[in-house]
PDB file of N, CA, C and O in Angstrom:
ATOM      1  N   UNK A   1     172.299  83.702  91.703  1.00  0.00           N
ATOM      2  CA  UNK A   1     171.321  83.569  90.632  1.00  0.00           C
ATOM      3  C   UNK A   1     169.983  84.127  91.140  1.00  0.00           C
ATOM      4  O   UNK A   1     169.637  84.048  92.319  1.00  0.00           O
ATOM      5  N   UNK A   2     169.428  84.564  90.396  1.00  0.00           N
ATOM      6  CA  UNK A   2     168.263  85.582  91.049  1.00  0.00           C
ATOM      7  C   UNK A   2     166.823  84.552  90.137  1.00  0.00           C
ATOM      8  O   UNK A   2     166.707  83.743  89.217  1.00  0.00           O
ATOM      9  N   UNK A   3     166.085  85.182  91.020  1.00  0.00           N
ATOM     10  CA  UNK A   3     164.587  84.063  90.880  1.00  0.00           C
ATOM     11  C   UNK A   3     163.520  85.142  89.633  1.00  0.00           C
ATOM     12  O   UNK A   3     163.326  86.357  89.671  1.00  0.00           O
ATOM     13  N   UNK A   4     163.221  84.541  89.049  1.00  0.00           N
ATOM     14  CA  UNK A   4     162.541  84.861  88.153  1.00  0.00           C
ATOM     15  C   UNK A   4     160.916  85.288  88.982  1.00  0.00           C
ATOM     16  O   UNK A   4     160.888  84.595  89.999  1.00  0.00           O
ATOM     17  N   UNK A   5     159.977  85.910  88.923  1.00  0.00           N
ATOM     18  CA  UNK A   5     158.986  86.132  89.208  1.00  0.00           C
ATOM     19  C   UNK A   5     158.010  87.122  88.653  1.00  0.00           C
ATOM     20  O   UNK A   5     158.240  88.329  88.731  1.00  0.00           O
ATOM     21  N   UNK A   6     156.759  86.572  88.008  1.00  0.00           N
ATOM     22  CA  UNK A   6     155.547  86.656  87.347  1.00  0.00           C
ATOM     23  C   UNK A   6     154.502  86.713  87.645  1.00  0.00           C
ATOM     24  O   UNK A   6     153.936  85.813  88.266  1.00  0.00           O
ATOM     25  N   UNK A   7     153.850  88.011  87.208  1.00  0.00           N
ATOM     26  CA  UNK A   7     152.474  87.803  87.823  1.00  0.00           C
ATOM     27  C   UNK A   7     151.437  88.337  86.789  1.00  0.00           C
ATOM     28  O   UNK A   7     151.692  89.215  85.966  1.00  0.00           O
ATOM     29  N   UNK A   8     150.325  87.752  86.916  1.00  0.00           N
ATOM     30  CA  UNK A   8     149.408  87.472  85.998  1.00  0.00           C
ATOM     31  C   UNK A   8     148.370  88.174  86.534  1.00  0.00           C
ATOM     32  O   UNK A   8     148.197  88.475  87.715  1.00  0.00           O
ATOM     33  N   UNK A   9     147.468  88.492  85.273  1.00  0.00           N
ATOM     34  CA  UNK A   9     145.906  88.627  85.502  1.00  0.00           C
ATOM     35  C   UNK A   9     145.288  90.005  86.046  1.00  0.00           C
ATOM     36  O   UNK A   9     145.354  90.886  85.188  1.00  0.00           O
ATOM     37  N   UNK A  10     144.709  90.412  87.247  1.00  0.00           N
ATOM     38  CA  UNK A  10     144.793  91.246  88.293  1.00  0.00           C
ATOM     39  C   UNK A  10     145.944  92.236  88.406  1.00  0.00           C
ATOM     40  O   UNK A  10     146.153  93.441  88.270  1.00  0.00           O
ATOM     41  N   UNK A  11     146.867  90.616  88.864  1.00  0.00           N
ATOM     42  CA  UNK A  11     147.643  91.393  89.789  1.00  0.00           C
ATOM     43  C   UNK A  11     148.652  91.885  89.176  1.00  0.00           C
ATOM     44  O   UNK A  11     149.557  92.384  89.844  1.00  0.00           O
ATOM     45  N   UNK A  12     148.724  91.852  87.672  1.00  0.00           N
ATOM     46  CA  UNK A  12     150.089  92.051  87.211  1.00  0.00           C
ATOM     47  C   UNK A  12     149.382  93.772  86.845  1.00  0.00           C
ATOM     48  O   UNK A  12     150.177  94.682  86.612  1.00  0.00           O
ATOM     49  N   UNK A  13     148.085  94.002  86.837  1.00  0.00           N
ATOM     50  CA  UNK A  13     147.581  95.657  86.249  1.00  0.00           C
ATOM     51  C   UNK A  13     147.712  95.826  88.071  1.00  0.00           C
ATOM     52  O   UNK A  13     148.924  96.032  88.129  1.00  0.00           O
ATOM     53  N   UNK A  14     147.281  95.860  89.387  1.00  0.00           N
ATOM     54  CA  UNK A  14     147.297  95.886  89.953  1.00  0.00           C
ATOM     55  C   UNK A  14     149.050  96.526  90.411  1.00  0.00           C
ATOM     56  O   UNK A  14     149.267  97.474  91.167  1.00  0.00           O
ATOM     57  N   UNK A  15     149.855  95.876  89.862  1.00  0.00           N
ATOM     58  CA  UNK A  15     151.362  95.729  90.362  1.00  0.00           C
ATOM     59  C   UNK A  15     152.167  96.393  89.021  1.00  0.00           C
ATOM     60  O   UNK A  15     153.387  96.553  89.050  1.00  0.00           O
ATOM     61  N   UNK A  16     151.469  96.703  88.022  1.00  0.00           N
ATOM     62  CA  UNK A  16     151.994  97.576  87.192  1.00  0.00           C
ATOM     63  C   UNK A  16     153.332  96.892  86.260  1.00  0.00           C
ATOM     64  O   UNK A  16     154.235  97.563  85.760  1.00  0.00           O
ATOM     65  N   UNK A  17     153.203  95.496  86.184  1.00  0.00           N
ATOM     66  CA  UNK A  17     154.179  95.212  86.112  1.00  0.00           C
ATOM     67  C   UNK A  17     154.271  93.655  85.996  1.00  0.00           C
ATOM     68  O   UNK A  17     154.283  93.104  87.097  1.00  0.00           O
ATOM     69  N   UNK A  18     154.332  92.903  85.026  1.00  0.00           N
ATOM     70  CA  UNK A  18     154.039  91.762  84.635  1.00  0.00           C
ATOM     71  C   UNK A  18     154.963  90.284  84.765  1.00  0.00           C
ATOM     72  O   UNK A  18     154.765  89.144  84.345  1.00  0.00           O
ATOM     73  N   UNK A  19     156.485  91.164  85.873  1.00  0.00           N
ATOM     74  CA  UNK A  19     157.577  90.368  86.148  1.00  0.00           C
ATOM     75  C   UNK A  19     159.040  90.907  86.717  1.00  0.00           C
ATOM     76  O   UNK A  19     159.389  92.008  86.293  1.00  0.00           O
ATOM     77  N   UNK A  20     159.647  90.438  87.352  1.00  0.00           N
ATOM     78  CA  UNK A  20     160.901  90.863  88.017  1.00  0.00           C
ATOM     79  C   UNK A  20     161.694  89.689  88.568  1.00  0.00           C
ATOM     80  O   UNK A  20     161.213  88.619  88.941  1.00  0.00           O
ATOM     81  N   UNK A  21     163.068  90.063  88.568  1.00  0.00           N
ATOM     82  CA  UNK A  21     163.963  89.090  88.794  1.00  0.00           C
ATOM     83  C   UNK A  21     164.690  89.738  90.383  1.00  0.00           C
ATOM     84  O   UNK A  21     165.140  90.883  90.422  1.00  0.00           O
ATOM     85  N   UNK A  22     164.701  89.026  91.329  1.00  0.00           N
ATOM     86  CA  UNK A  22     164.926  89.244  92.619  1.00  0.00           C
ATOM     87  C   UNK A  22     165.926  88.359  92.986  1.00  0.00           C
ATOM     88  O   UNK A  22     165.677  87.192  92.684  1.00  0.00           O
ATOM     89  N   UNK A  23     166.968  88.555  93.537  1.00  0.00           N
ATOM     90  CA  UNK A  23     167.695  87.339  94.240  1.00  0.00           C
ATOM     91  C   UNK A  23     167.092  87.412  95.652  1.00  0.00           C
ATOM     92  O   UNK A  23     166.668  88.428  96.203  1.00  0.00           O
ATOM     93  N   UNK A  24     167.130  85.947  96.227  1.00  0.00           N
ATOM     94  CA  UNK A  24     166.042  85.496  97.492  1.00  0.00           C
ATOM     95  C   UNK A  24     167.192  86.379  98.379  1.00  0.00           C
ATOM     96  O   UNK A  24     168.400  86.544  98.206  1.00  0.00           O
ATOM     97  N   UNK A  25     166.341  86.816  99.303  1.00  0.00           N
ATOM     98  CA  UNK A  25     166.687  87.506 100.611  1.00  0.00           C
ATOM     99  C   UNK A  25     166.892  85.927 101.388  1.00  0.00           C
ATOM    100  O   UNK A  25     166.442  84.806 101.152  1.00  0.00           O
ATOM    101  N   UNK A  26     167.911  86.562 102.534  1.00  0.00           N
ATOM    102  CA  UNK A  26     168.087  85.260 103.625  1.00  0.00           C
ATOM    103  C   UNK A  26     166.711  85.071 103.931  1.00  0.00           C
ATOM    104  O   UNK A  26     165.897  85.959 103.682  1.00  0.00           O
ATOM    105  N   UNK A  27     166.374  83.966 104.463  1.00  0.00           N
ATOM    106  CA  UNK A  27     165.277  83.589 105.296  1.00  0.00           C
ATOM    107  C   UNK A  27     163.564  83.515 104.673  1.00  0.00           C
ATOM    108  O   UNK A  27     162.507  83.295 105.264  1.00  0.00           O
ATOM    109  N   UNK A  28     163.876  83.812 103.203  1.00  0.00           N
ATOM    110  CA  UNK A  28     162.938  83.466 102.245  1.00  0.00           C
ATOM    111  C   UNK A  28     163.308  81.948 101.234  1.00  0.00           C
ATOM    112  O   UNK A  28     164.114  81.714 100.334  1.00  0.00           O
ATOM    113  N   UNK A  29     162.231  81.127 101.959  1.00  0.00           N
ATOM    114  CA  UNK A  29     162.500  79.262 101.387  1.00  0.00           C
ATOM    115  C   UNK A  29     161.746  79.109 100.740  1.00  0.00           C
ATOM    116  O   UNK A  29     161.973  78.536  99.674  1.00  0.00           O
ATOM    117  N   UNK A  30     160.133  79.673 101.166  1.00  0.00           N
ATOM    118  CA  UNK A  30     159.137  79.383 101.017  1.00  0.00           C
ATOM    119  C   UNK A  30     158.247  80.191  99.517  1.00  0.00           C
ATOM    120  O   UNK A  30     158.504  81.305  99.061  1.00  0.00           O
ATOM    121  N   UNK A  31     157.381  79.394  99.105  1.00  0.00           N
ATOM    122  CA  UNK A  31     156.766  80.553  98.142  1.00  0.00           C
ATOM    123  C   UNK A  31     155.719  81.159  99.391  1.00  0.00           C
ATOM    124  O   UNK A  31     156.065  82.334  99.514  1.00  0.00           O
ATOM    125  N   UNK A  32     154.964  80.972 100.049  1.00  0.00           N
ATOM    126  CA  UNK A  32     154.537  81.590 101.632  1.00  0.00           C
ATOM    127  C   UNK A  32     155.677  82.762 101.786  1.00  0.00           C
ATOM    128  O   UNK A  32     155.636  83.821 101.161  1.00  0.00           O
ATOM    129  N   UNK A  33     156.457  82.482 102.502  1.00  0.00           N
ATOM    130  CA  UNK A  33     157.457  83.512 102.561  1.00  0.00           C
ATOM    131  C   UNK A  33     157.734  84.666 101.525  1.00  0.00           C
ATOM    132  O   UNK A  33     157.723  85.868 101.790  1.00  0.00           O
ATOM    133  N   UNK A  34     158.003  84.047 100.199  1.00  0.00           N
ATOM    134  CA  UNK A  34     158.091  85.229  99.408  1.00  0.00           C
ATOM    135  C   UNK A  34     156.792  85.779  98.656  1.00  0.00           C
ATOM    136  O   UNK A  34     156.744  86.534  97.685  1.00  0.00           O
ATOM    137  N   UNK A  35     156.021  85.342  99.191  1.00  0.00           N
ATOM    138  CA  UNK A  35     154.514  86.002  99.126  1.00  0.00           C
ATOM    139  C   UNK A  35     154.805  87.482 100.293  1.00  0.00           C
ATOM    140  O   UNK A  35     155.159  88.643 100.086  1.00  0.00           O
ATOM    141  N   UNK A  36     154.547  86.926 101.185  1.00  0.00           N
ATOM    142  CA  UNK A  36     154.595  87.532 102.350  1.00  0.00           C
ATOM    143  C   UNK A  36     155.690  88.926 102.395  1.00  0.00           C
ATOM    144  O   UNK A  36     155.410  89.980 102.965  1.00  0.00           O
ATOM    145  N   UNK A  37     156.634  88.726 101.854  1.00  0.00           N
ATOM    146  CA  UNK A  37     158.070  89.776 101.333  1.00  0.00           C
ATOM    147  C   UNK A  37     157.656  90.425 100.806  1.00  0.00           C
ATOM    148  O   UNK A  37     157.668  91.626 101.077  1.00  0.00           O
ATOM    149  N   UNK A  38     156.944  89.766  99.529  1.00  0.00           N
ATOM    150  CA  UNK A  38     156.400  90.710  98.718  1.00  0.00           C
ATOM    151  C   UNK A  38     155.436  91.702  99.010  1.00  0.00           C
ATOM    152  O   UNK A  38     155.443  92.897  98.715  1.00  0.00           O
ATOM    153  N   UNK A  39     154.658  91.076  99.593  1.00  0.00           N
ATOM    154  CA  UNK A  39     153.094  91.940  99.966  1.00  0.00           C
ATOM    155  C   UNK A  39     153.990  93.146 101.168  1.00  0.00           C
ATOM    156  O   UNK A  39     153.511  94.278 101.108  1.00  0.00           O
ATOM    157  N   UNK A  40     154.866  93.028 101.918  1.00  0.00           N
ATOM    158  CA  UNK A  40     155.216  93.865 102.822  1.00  0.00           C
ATOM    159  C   UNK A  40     155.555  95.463 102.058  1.00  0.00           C
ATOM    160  O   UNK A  40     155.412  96.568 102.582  1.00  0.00           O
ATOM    161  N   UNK A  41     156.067  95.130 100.598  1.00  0.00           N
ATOM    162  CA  UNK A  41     156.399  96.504  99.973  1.00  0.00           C
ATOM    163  C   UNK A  41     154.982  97.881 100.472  1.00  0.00           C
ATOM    164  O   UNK A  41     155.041  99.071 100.782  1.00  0.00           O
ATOM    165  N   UNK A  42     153.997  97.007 100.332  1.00  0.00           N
ATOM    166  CA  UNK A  42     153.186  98.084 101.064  1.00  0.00           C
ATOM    167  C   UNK A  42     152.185  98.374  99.541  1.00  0.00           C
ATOM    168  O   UNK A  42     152.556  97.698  98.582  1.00  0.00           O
ATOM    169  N   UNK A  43     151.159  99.177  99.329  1.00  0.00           N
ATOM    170  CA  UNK A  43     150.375  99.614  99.310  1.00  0.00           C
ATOM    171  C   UNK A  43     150.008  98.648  97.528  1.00  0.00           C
ATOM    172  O   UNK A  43     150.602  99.482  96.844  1.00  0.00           O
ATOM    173  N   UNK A  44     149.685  97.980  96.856  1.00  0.00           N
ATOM    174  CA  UNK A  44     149.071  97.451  95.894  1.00  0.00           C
ATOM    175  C   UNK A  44     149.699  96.156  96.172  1.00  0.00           C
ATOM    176  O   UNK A  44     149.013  95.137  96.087  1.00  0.00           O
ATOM    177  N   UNK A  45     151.204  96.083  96.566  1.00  0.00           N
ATOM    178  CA  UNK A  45     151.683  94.421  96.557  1.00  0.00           C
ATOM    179  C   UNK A  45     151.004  94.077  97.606  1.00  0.00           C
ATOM    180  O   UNK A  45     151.189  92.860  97.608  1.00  0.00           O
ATOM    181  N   UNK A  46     150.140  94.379  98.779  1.00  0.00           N
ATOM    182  CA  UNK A  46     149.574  93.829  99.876  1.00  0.00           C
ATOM    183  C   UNK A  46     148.806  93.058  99.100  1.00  0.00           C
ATOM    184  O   UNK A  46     148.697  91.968  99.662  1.00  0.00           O
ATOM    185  N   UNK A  47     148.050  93.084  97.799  1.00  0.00           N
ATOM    186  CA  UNK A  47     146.720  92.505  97.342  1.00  0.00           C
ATOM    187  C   UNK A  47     147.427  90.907  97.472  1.00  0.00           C
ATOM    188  O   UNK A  47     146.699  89.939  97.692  1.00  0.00           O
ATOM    189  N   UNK A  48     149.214  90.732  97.277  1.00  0.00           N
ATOM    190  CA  UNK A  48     149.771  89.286  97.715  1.00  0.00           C
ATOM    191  C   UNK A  48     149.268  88.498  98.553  1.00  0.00           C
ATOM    192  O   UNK A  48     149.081  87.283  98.508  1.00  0.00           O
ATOM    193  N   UNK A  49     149.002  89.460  99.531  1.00  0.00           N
ATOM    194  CA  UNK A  49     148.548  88.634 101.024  1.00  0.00           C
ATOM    195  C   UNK A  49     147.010  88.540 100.659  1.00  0.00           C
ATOM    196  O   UNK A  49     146.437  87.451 100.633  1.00  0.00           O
ATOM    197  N   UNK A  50     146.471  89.541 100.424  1.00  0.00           N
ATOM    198  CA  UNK A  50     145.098  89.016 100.511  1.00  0.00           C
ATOM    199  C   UNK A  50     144.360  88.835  99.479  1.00  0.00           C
ATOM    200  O   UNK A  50     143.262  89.377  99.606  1.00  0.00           O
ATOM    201  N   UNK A  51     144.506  88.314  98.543  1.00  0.00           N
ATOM    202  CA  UNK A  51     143.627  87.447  97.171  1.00  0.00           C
ATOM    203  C   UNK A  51     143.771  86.138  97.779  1.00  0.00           C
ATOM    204  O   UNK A  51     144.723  85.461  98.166  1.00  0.00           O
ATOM    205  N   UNK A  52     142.121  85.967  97.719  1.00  0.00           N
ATOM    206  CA  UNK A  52     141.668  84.939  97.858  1.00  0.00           C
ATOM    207  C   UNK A  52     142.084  83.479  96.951  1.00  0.00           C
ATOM    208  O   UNK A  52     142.113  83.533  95.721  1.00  0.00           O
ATOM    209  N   UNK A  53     142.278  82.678  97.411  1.00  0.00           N
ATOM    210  CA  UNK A  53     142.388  81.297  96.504  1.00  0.00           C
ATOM    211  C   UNK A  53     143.388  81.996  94.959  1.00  0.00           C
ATOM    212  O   UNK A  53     143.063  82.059  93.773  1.00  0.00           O
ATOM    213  N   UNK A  54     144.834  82.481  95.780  1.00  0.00           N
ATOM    214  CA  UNK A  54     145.847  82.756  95.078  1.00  0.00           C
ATOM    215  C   UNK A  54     146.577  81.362  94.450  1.00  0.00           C
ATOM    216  O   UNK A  54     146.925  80.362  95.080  1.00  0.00           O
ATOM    217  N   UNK A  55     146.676  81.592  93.207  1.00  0.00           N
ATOM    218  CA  UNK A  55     147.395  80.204  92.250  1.00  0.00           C
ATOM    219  C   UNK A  55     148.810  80.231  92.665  1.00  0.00           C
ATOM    220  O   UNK A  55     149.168  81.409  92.678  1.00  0.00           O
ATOM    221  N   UNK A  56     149.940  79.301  93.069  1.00  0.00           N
ATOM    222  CA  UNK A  56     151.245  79.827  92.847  1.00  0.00           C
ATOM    223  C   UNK A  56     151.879  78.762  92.240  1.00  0.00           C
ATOM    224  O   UNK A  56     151.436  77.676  92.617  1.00  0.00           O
ATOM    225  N   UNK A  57     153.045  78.693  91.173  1.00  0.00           N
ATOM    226  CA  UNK A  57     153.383  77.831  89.699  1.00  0.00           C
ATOM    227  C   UNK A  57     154.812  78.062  90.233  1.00  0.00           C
ATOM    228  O   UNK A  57     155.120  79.179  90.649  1.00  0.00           O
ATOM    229  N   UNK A  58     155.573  77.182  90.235  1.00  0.00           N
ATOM    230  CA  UNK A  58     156.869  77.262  90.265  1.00  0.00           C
ATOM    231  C   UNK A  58     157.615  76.187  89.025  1.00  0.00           C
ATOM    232  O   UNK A  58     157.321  75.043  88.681  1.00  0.00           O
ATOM    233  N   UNK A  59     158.703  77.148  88.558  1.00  0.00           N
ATOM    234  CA  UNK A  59     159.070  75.895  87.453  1.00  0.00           C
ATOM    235  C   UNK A  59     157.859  74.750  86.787  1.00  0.00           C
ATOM    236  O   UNK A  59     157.819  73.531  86.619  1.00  0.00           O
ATOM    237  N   UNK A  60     156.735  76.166  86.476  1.00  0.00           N
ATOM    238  CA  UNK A  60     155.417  75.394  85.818  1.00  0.00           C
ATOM    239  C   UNK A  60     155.182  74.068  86.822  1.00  0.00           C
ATOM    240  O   UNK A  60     154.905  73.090  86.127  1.00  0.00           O
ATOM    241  N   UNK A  61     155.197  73.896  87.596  1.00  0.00           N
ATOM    242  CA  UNK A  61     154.443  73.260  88.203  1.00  0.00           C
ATOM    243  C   UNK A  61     153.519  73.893  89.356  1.00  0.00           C
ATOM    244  O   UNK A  61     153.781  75.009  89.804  1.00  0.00           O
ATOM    245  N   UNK A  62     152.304  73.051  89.872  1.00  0.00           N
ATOM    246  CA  UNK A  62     151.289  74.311  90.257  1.00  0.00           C
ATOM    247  C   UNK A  62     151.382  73.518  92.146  1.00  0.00           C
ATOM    248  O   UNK A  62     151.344  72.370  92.588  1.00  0.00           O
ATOM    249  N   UNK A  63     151.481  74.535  92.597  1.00  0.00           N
ATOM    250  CA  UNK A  63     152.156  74.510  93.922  1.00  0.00           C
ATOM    251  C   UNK A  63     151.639  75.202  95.254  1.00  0.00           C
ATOM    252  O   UNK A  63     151.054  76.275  95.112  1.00  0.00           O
ATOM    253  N   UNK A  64     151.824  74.608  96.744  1.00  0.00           N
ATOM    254  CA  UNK A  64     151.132  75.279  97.779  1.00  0.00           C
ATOM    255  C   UNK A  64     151.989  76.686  98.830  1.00  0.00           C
ATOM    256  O   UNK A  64     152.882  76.162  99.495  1.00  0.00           O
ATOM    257  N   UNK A  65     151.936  77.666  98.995  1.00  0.00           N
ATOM    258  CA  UNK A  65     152.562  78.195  99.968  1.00  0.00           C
ATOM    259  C   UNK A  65     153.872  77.686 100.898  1.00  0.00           C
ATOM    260  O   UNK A  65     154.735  78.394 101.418  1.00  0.00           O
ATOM    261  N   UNK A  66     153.750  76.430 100.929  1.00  0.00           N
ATOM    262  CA  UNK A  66     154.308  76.185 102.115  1.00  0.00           C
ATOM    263  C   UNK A  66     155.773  75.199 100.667  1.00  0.00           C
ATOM    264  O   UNK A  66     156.609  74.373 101.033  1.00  0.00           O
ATOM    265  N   UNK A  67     155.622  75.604  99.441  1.00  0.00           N
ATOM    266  CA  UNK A  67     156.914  74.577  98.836  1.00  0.00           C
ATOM    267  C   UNK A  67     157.850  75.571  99.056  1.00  0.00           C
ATOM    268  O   UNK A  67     157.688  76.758  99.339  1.00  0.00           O
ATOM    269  N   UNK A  68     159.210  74.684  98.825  1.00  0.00           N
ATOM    270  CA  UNK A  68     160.467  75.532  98.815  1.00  0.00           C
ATOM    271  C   UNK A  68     160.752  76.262  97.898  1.00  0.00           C
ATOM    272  O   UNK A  68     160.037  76.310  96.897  1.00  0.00           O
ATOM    273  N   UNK A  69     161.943  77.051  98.039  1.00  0.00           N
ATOM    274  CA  UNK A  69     162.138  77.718  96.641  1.00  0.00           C
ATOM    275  C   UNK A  69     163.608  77.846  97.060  1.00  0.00           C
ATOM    276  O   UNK A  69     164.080  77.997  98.187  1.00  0.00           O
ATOM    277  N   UNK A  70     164.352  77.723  95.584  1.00  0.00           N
ATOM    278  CA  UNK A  70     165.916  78.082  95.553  1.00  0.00           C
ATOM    279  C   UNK A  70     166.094  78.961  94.015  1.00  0.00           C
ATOM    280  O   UNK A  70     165.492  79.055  92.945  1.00  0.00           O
ATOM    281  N   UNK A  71     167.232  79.474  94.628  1.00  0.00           N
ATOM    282  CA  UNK A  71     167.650  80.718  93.394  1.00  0.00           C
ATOM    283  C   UNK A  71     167.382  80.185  92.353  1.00  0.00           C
ATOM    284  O   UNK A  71     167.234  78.965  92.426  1.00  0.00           O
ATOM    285  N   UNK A  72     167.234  80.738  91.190  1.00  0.00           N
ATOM    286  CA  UNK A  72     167.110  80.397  89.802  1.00  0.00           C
ATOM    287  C   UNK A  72     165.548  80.055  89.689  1.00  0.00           C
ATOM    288  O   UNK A  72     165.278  80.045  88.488  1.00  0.00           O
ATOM    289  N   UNK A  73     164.447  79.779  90.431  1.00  0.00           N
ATOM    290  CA  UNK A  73     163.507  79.152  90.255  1.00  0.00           C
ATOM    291  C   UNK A  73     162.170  80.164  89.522  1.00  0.00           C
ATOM    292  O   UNK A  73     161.769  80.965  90.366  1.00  0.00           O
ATOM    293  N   UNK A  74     161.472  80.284  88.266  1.00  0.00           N
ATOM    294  CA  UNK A  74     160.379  80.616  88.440  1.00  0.00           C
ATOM    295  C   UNK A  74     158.941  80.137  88.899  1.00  0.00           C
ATOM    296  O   UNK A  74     158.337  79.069  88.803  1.00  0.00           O
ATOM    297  N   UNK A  75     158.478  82.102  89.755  1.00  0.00           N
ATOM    298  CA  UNK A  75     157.502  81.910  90.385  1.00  0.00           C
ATOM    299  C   UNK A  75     156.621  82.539  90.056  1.00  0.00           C
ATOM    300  O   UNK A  75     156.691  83.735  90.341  1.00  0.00           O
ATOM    301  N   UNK A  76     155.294  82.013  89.253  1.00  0.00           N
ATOM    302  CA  UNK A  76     154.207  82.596  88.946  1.00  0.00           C
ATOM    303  C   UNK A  76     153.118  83.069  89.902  1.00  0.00           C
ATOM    304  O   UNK A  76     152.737  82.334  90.812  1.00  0.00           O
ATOM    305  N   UNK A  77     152.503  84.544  89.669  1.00  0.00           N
ATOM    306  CA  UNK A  77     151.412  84.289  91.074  1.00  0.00           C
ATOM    307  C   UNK A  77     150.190  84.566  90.150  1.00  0.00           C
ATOM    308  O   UNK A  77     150.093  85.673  89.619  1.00  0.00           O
ATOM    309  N   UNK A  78     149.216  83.563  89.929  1.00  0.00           N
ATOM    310  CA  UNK A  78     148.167  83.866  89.644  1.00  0.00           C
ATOM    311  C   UNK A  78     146.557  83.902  90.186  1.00  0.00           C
ATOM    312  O   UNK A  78     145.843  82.913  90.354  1.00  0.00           O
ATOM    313  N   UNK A  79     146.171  85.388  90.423  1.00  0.00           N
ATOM    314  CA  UNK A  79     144.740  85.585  91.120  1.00  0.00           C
ATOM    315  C   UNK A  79     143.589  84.519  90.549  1.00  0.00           C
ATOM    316  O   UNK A  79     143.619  84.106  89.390  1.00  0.00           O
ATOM    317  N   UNK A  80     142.681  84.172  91.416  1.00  0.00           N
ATOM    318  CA  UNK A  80     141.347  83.277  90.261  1.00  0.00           C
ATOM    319  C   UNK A  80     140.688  84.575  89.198  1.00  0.00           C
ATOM    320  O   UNK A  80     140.358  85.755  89.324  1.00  0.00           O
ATOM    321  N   UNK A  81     140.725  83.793  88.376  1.00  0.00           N
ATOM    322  CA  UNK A  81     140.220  84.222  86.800  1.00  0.00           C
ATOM    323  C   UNK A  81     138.610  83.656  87.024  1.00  0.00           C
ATOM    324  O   UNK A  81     138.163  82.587  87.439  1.00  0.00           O
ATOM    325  N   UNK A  82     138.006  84.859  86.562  1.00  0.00           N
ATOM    326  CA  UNK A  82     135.977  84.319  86.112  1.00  0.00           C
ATOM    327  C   UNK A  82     136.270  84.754  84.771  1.00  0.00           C
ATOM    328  O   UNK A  82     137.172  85.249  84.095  1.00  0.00           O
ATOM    329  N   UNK A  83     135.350  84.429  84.722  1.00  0.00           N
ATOM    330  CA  UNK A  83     134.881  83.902  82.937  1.00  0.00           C
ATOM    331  C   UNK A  83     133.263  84.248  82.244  1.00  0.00           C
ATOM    332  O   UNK A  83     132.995  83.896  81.095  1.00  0.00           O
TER     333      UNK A  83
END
C-alpha cells in the first residue's frame, strides 16, 4: 500500500506538484526520515530539509519529525504561511 503525500503552499509551486503516492522505501519509519528522502532528490525538494518551522499532518493529525509512519498513511508537508 503506498503512502499518500501532500504538499502545500510554497512548497507545492516550489515542487511543481501538489501530491504523490510513494510506497515507503525500507528504512523510512519516520516522517524525519521521509522528509529527509525526499529532500535528497536534489535541487527544489532540498527546500524539505531546509524550511524553517516546517508543519507535518499525518492522517490529519498535526505531528513532529520524529512520529512513525506506515504504508497507507497520509502525509501533509506544510511551509509557515504569513498573512
Amino acid at each position: 500500500m503506498d503512502t499518500r503525500i501532500l504538499f502545500f503552499a510554497g512548497l507545492r509551486e516550489a515542487l511543481g506538484t501538489g501530491s504523490e503516492s510513494l510506497a515507503l522505501p525500507a528504512g523510512i519509519a519516520t516522517v524525519g526520515a521521509l522528509r529527509d528522502h525526499l529532500a535528497a532528490r536534489g535541487e527544489s525538494w532540498s527546500a524539505l530539509a531546509t524550511v524553517k518551522n516546517l508543519r507535518v499532518v499525518v492522517n490529519q493529525q498535526m505531528v513532529g519529525l520524529d512520529a512513525p509512519l506506515k504504508a497507507g498513511d497520509e502525509v501533509a508537508f506544510f511551509p509557515p504561511v504569513t498573512g
